[in-house]
C-alpha positions in Angstrom: -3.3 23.9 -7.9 -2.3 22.1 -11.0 -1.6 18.9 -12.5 1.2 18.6 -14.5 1.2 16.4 -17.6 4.4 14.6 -19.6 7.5 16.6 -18.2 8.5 14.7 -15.7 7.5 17.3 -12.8 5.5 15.6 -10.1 1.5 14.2 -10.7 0.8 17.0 -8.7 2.3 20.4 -7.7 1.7 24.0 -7.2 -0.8 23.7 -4.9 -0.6 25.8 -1.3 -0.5 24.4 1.8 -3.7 24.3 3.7 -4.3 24.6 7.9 -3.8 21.0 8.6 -2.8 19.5 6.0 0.7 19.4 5.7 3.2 18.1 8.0 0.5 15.7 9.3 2.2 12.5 11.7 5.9 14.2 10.7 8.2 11.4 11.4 11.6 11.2 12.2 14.0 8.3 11.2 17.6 7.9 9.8 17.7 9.2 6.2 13.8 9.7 6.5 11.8 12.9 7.1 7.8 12.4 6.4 5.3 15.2 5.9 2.9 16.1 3.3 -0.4 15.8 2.7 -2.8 12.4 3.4 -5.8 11.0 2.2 -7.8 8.4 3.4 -10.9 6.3 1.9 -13.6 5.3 4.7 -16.9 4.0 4.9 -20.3 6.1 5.8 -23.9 5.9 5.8 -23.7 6.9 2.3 -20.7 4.8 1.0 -17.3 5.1 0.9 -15.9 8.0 0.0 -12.4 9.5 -0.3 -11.1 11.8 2.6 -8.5 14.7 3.0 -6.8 14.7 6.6 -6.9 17.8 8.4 -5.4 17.6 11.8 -7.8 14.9 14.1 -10.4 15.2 11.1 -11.3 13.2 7.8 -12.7 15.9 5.4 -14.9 13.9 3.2 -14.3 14.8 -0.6 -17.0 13.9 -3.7 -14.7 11.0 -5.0 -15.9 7.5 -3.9 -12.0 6.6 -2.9 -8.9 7.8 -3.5 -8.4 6.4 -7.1 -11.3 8.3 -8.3 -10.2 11.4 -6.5 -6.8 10.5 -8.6 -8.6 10.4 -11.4 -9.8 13.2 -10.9 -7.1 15.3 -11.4 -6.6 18.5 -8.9 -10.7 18.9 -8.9 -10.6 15.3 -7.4 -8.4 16.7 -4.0 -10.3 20.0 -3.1 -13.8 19.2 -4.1 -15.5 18.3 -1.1 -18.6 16.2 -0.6 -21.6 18.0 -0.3 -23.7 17.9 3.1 -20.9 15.5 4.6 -19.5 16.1 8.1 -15.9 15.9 8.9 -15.2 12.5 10.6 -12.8 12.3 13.1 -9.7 9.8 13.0 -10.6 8.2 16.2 -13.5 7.1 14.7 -13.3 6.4 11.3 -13.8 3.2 9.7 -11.5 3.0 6.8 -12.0 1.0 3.9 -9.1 -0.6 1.4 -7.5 2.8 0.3 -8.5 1.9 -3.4 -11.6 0.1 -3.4 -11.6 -1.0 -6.7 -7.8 -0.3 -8.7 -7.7 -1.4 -12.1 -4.7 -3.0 -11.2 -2.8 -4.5 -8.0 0.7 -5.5 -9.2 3.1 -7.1 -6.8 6.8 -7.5 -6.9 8.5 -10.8 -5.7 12.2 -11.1 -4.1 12.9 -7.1 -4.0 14.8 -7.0 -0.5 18.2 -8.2 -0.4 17.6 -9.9 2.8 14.3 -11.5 1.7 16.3 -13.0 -1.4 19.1 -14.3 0.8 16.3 -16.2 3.0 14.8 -18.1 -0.1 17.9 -19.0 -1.4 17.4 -17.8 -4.8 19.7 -15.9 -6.9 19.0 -11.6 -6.7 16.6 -11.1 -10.2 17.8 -9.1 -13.5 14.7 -8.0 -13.4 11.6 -7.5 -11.2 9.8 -10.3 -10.3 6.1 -9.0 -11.2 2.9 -10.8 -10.1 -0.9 -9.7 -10.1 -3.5 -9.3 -7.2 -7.4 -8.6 -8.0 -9.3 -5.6 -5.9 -11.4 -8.5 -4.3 -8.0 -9.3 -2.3 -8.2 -6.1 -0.9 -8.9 -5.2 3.5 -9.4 -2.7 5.1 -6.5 -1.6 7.4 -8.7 -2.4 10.4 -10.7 -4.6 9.4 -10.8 -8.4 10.7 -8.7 -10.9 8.6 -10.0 -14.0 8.2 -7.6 -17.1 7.9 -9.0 -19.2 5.5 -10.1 -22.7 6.5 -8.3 -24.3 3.8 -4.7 -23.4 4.6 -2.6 -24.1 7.6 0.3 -22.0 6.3 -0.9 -18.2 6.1 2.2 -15.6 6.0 2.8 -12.5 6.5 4.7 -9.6 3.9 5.0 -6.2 5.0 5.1 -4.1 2.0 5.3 -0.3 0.8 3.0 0.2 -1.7 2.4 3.0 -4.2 -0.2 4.3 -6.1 -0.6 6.0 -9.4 -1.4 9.6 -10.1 -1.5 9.9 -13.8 -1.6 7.8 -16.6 1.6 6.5 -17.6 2.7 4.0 -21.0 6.5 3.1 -21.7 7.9 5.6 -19.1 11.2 6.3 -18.7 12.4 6.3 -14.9 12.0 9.7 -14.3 8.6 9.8 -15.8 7.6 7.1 -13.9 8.8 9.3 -10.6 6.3 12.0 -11.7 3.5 9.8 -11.9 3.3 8.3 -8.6 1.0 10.1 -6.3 2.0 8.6 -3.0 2.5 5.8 -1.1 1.2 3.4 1.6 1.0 0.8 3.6 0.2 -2.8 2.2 0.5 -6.5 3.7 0.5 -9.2 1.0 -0.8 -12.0 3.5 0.1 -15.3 1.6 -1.3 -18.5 1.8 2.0 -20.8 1.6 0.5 -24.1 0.9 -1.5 -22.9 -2.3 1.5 -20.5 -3.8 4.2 -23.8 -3.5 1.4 -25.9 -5.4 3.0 -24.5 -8.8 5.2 -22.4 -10.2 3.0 -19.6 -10.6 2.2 -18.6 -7.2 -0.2 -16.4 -7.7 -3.0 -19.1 -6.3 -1.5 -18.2 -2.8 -2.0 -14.2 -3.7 -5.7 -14.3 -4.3 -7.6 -15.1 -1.5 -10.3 -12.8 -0.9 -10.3 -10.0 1.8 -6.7 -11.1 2.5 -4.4 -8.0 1.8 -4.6 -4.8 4.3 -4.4 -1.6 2.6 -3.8 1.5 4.0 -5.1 3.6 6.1 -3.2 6.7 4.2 -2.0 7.6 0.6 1.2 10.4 1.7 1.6 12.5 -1.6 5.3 11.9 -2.8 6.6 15.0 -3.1 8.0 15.0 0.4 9.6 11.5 0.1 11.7 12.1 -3.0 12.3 9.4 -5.5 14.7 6.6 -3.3 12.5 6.7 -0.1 14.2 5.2 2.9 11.6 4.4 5.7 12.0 1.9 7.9 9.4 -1.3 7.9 7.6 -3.7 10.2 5.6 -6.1 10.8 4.5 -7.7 14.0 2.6 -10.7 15.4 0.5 -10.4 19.1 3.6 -7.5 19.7 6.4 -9.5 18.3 8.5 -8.1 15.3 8.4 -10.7 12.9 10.1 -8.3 10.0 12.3 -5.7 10.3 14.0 -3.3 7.5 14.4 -0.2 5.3 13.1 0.9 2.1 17.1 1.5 1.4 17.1 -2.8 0.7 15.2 -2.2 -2.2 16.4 -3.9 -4.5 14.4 -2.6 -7.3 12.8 1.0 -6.4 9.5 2.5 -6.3 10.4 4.2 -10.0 12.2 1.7 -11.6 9.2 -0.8 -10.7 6.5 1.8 -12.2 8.7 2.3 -15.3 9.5 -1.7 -15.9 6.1 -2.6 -15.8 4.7 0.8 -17.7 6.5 -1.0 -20.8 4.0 -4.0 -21.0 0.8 -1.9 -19.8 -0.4 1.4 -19.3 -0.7 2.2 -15.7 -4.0 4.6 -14.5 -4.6 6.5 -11.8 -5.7 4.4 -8.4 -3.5 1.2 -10.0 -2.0 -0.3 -7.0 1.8 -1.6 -6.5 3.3 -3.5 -3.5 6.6 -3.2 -4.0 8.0 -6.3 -2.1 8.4 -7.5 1.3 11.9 -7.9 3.6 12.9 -10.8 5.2 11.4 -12.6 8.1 8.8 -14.4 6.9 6.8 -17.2 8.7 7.3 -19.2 6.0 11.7 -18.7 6.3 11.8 -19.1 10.3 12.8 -22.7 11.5 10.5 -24.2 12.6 8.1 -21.9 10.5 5.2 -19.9 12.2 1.9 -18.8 10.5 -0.6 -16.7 11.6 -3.6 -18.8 13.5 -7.5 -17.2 14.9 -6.7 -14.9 17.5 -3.5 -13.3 16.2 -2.8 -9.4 15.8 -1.1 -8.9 12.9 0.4 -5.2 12.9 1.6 -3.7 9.9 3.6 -0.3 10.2 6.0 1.7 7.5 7.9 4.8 9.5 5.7 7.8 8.8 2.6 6.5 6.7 1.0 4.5 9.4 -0.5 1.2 10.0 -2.4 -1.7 9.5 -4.0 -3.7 12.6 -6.0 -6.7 11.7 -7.1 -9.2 14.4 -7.0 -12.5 12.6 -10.5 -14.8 12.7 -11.4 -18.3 11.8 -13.8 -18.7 8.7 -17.1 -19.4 9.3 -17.6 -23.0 8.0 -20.9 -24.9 7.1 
């Protein structure tokens, strides 16, 4: 297995396909066929560690999480954790799928649909915010509406993550260097992001963004994944859509924002949500204490966080 470096071939190839690790939750969907290999990050008596799936089982590697594993080049996916036990699914707990990514950037208005419902004009250019790691959840962990907002939304999101260092890339550079993708929900707090102009102050709440539970290596997906997307509320589909709506795609958002900043392995990217936020419907409907909030992108899994109240005083 090798990693291949600056010509535009994928972060990783060559490698042979293990028992159970290929073709792993295959999906069917229109224009969408999902296989490949998956990695996890969960937590265990001795941390969290990064995970290869094999069949029902989380293999447990040496890397901490999956950006380190990244980062580790093709040593990082094989080298497995010494003295660890394979986990199974059923009973993993999974941490953030990065713990701690150098970066979490987030596009704004990249679904057609999504633009329509804000009433804003479609962007030249992608819309590009910033998230910290502290905003990161697990993708079964409890979500906890903050006691100091009445208006917390929902954004289903595909995110990616990045496989190899990449500065000033060109488009199809910036294909080769994302590792894989995932499942993200950019749970914003409306109140604080209308405040201002920069919205990021509704972005940044701790422990507020489910990530996860897989990384799917992009080799299968191709370049213009279309996968369908949804997110739903106590069993109610709140959002509905493709990847196809992309305004902006996965590459064309690593490339753009490669030109400002050099993007590393484990950096995170949500790459925009579809329409059908709470925040959109009339009258509006946010997420309260109690809620289920199920996040779920065709063929890389989900996200199910029961929503709690803060602990006050």
């Amino acid at each position: 297995m090798e990693r291949q470096a600056g010509n535009g071939t994928s972060w990783w190839a060559g490698g042979q396909r293990t028992a159970g690790s290929w073709g792993v939750g295959l999906a069917e969907g229109r224009g969408a066929r999902v296989g490949g290999m998956r990695y996890a990050t969960i937590r265990t008596e001795y941390g969290t560690t990064a995970a290869r799936v094999d069949g029902d089982l989380l293999v447990p590697l040496a890397a901490g999480d999956v950006g380190e594993m990244l980062a580790g080049g093709a040593d990082g996916l094989e080298l497995t954790r010494e003295g660890a036990q394979p986990v199974p699914v059923a009973e993993a707990d999974f941490a953030p799928l990065v713990t701690r990514p150098g970066k979490v950037i987030c596009v704004g208005l990249n679904y057609r649909a999504h633009i329509l419902e804000t009433g804003r004009e479609a962007p030249e250019y992608p819309t590009l915010f910033a998230k910290f790691a502290d905003t990161l959840l697990g993708p079964r962990d409890d979500l906890v509406i903050p006691s100091i907002s009445d208006r917390v939304d929902w954004e289903v999101e595909l995110g990616l993550v990045i496989g190899r260092p990449v500065y000033r890339a060109t488009t199809e550079e910036a294909e080769a260097a994302i590792a894989g993708y995932t499942v993200i929900n950019d749970v914003s707090m409306r109140d604080w992001q209308r405040r201002t102009t920069q919205f990021l102050q509704g972005k940044m709440f701790e422990r507020s963004t489910p990530v996860g539970p897989y990384l799917l290596t992009a080799g299968e997906l191709g370049p213009a994944p279309d996968l369908e997307v949804r997110c739903e509320v106590d069993g109610v589909v709140m959002q509905q859509s493709r990847t196809s709506d992309l305004l902006f795609g996965p590459a064309e958002i690593v490339a753009y924002a490669s030109q400002a900043i050099t993007l590393r392995p484990g950096d995170l990217i949500a790459t925009g949500t579809p329409g059908g936020v709470g925040n959109a419907r009339k009258p509006p409907v946010y997420l309260q204490p109690g809620n289920t909030l199920r996040t779920w992108i065709e063929g890389l899994g989900e996200c199910v966080n029961l929503c709690v109240a803060e602990e006050t005083g």
